[in-house]
N, C-alpha and C positions, 0 to 999 in steps of 0.2 A: 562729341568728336572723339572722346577717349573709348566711349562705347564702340562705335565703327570703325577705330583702327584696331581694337583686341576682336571683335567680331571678322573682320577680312583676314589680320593674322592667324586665325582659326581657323578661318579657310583657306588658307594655302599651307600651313606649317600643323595644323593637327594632325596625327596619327590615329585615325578611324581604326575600331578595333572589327570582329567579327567576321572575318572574311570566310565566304561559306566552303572554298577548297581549302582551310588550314589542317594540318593533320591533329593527329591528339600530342604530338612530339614538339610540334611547333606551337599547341597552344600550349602547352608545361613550360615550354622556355621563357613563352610571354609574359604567363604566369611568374615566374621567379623573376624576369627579368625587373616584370615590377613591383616586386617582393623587394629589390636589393635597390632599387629608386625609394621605395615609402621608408627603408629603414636609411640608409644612408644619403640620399637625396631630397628632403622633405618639400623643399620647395621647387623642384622640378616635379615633383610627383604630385603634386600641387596646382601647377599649373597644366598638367598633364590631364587632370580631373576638369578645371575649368575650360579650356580649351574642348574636350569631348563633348561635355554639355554646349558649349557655344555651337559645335560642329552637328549635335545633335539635332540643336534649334534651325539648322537653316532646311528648307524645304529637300525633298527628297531626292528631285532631276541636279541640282545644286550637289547632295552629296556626291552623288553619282560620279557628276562630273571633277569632283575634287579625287575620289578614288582613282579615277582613271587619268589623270593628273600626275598624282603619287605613281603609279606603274610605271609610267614614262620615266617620270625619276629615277627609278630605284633601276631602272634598265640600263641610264646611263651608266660610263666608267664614271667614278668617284669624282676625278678632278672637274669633269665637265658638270657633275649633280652638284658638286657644292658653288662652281661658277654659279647656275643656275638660279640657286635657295637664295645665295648671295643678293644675286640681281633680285629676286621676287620681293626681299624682304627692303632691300633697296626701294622699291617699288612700291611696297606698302607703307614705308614711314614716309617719303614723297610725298602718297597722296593722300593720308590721313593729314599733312599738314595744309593742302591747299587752301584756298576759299572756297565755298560752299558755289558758287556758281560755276566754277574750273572743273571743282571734282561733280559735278551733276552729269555738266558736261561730258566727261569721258565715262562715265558707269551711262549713259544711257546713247551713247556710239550704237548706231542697228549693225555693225560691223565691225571687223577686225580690224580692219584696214582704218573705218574711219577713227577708229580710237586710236591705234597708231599714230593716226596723222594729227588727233585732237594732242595727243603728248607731244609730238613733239614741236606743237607751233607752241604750247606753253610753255616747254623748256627751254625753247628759243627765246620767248620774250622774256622770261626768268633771267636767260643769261646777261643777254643786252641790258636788262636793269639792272645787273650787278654794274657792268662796266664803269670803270673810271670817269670822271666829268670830261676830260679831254675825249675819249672813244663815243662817249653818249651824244657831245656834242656835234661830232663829225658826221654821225647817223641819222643826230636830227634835221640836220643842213645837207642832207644828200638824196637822192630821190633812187626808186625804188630798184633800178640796175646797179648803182652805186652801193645801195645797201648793202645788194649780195655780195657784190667785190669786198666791201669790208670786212663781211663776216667770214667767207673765207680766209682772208688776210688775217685776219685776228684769231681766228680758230687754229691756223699755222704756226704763229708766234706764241700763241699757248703752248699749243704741242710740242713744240721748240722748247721753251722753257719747262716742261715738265720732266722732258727727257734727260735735260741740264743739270733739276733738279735730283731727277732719281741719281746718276751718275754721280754726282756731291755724296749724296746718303749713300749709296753704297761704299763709296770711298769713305768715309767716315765710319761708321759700319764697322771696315778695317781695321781702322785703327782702334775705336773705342774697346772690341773686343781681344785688340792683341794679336788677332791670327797669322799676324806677319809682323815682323818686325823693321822700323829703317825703309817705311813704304816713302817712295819719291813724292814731289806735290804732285797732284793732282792734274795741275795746268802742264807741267810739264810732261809726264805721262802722257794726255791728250794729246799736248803737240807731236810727240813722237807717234803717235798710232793714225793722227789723220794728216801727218804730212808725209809720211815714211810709210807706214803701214796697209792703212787703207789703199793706195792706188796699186798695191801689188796683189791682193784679193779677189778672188773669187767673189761672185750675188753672193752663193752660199756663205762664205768665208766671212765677208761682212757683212751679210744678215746674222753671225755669232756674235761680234762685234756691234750690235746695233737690237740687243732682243728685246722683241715686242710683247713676248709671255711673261706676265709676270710672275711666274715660277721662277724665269733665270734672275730677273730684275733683283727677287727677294736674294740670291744667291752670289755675295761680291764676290766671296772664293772663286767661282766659277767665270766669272769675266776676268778675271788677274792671270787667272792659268788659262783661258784663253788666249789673254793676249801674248804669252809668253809662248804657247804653243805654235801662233800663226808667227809671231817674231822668229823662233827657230828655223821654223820652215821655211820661211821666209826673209835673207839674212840681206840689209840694205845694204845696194852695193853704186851707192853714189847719193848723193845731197839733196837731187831732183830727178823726178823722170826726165829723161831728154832720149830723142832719135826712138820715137816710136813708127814711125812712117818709113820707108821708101825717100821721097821726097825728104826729110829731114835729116838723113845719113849726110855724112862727111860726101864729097865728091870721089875720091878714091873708093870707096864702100861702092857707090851707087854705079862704078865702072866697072868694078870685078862683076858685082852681080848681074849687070847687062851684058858683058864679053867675058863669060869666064876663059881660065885657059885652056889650049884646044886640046889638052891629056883628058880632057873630064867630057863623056861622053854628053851630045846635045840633051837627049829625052832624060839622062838622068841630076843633068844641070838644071833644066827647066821645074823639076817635080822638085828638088830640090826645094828652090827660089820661091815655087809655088808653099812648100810647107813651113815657110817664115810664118811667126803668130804675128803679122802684122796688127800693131795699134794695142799690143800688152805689154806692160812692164812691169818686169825686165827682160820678159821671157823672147821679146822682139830683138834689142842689141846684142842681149846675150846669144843668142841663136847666129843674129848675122856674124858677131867676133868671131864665132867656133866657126864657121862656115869658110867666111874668107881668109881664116887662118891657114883651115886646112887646105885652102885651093893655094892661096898663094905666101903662106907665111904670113908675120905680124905686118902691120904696115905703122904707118908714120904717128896717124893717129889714132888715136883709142876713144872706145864708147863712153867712157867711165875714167874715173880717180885709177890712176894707176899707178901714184906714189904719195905719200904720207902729203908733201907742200899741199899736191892737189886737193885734200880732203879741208883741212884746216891746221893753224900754228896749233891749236889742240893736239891735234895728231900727230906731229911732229914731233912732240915734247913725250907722247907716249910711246911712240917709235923708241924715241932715244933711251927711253927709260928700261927699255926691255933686255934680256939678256943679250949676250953676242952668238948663241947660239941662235935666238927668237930673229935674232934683226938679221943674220944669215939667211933664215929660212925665207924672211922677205927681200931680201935682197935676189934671191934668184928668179925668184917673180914678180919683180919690179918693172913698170915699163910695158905690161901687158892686165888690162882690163877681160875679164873682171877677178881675175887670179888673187891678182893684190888683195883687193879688197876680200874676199872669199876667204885669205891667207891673215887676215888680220882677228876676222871673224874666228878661222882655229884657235889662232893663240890666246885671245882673249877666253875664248870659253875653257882652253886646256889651264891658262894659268890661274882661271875666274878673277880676272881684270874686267873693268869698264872698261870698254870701248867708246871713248867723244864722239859724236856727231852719229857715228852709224848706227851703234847698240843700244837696249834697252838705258834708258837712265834708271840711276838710283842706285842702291848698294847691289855689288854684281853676287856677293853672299845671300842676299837676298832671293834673286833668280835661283842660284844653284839649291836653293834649300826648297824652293817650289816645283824643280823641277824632280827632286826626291819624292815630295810631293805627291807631286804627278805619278808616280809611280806605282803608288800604296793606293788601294781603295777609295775613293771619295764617300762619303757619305749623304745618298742620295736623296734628293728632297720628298716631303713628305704630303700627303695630298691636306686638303686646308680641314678638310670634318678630321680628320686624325689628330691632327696636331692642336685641333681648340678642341675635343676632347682629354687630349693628353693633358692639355695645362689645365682642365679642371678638375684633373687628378693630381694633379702635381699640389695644386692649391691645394687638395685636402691632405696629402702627403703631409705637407711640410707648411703650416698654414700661418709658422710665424716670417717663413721668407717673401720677398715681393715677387705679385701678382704678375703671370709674364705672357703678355700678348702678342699670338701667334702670327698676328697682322703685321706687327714691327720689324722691319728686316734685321736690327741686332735682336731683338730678343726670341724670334726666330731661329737664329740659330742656334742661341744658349736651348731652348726646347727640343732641337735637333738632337743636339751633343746631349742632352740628358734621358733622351728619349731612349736614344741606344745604349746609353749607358745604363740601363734600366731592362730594357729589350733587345739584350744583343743580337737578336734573330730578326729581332725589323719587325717582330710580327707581335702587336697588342692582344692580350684576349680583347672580345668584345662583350659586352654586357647584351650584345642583341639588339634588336627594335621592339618602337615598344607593339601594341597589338594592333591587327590588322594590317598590317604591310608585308610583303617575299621578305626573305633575306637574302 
């Protein structure tokens, strides 16, 4: 067994040397390159030797086809080759552990398609066998429509909870490193962003809020100043969506805009009426307030919070607390939605006050220091071959500190921030590849 999984990782991960277009330029680098493997690498240079001979031994349409393999790789951009190596190697400890009738089975598929399809009815019943007693029992008491409803259903609640998961570790992540200080909990944070946040978003907006790459996943910095950037832009200006429709306006709303008054020509009433974002919020009341304001003045009632009571006794109490200039400056836009609220949002940001119920939770020092931030450079993330060869220079660097893996989203970043601290240019020498592959 241990023979046939170093024999396939040979064939997919060996670097075949001799390639008959190399120049004399590119075989001297090869040359040195693993010149500075045999002295300072012994045991990669090592297994570099065994793997060739493995790679030597398989038939010659086999190399071939392992060459032309390699090309395809080395063609990709970086993050899509190392996804790739990822999954292959994924793929080869799989299925050097099956059992011997599984794996026969897929190395002797007349097809692609059929080995495909042979992986994944066994990774299917792999999974099902993992299942809980309570999930296995349900499957086995349920007949073959019901199955598949299950497995959807539970494949769901997986992905649910891994999402949940990741969101935890990044948040934590936070804190264990420090990179913020007085970070709010977690649940509370969420509540803010999917009961306030999320419905006022853009697909795009909340596909940032929701990222499926895990390049952002490994990155909390970058989801924290996220949400702080769409929270700016985005400043809540009431407790809940409400009056996204036509039909759900106040009755006075829903007469102005069917009879406006007769000073406001027909064609430019109608086009008007017609360019309502009907069914967005807030971008729908807000629109209709400024509208019917301008035709007929404020009316009775309002779309939104339009004084401190309305919001919460919260708000109230930080009303009160403000200057006599700050509570002046809401007093004169008192009484008119969404001003109020729009005018609370100023002063909080101008005094860096928390704002209850509407604003980011959590230390408002906090936000203003991210949003500085914001401002300076980010330091962008690193593709995954860079970053696990950095930390096994890093290892020989400094080989009495601990060993720091580039997989881990905190210790990911500590390799980030040491990387450029090290390569202020972003840009590593490379030692090369080793022989017979482009560069």
């Amino acid at each position: 067994m241990r023979r046939f999984g170093e024999i396939l990782l040979a064939a997919l991960f060996a670097l075949p040397s001799g390639r008959s277009d190399e120049s004399a330029a590119e075989i001297a680098e090869r040359r040195r390159t693993l010149q500075t493997w045999k002295e300072s690498e012994p045991e990669r240079y090592a297994r570099l030797l065994r793997h060739e001979a493995l790679f030597n031994s398989l038939p010659a349409e086999q190399q071939a086809k392992i060459r032309r393999l390699d090309e395809q790789l080395q063609a990709e951009p970086p993050e899509v080759r190392d996804r790739l190596l990822h999954v292959l190697g994924e793929y080869v400890s799989w299925l050097t552990r099956l059992p011997a009738e599984d794996r026969q089975r897929i190395l002797d598929a007349p097809s692609t398609a059929e080995r495909l399809q042979a992986v994944r009815e066994i990774k299917q019943r792999q999974w099902i066998e993992s299942q809980p007693p309570s999930r296995l029992n349900a499957w086995r008491s349920a007949n073959s429509s019901e199955q598949a409803a299950l497995l959807e259903r539970w494949r769901q609640e997986d992905r649910r909870r891994a999402e949940e998961l990741a969101d935890v570790r990044r948040w934590e992540t936070l804190g264990r490193l420090r990179v913020v200080e007085n970070l709010p909990a977690l649940e509370e944070l969420g509540l803010f962003v999917n009961q306030h946040l999320l419905p006022m978003l853009s697909p795009e907006e909340k596909a940032r809020l929701r990222p499926k790459e895990p390049e952002w996943r490994r990155n909390p910095m970058n989801w924290l100043t996220t949400v702080l950037e769409l929270s700016d832009r985005h400043p809540v200006l009431s407790l809940k969506p409400q009056y996204l429709t036509r039909k759900e306006l106040p009755e006075e709303y829903r007469r102005v805009l069917e009879s406006p008054p007769s000073r406001i020509p027909a064609k430019e009433a109608r086009q008007a009426v017609s360019r309502l974002p009907e069914g967005k919020w807030p971008d729908y009341p807000v629109a209709v307030s400024r509208l019917v304001q301008s035709w007929v003045g404020q009316l009775s009632v309002q779309l939104g919070p339009a004084t401190a009571s309305e919001i919460s006794p919260q708000m109230v109490r930080f009303v009160e607390s403000l200057s006599k200039e700050d509570r002046a400056r809401l007093k004169a836009v008192e009484g008119r939605w969404p001003d109020y609220p729009l005018m609370l949002h100023t002063i909080a940001k101008e005094r860096k006050l928390a704002l209850p119920d509407l604003g980011l939770p959590g230390d408002p020092q906090l936000w203003e220091r991210l949003r500085s931030r914001r401002a300076a450079p980010v330091l962008p993330d690193l593709p995954d071959q860079v970053l696990r060869e950095f930390a096994a220079e890093l290892a020989r660097r400094e080989p009495d500190s601990p060993r720091l893996s580039w997989r881990d989203p905190e210790q990911r970043e500590i390799l980030k921030k040491r990387y450029f601290e090290i390569y202020p240019e972003g840009k590593r020498p490379s030692l090369g590849r080793p022989p017979g592959n482009k560069k």
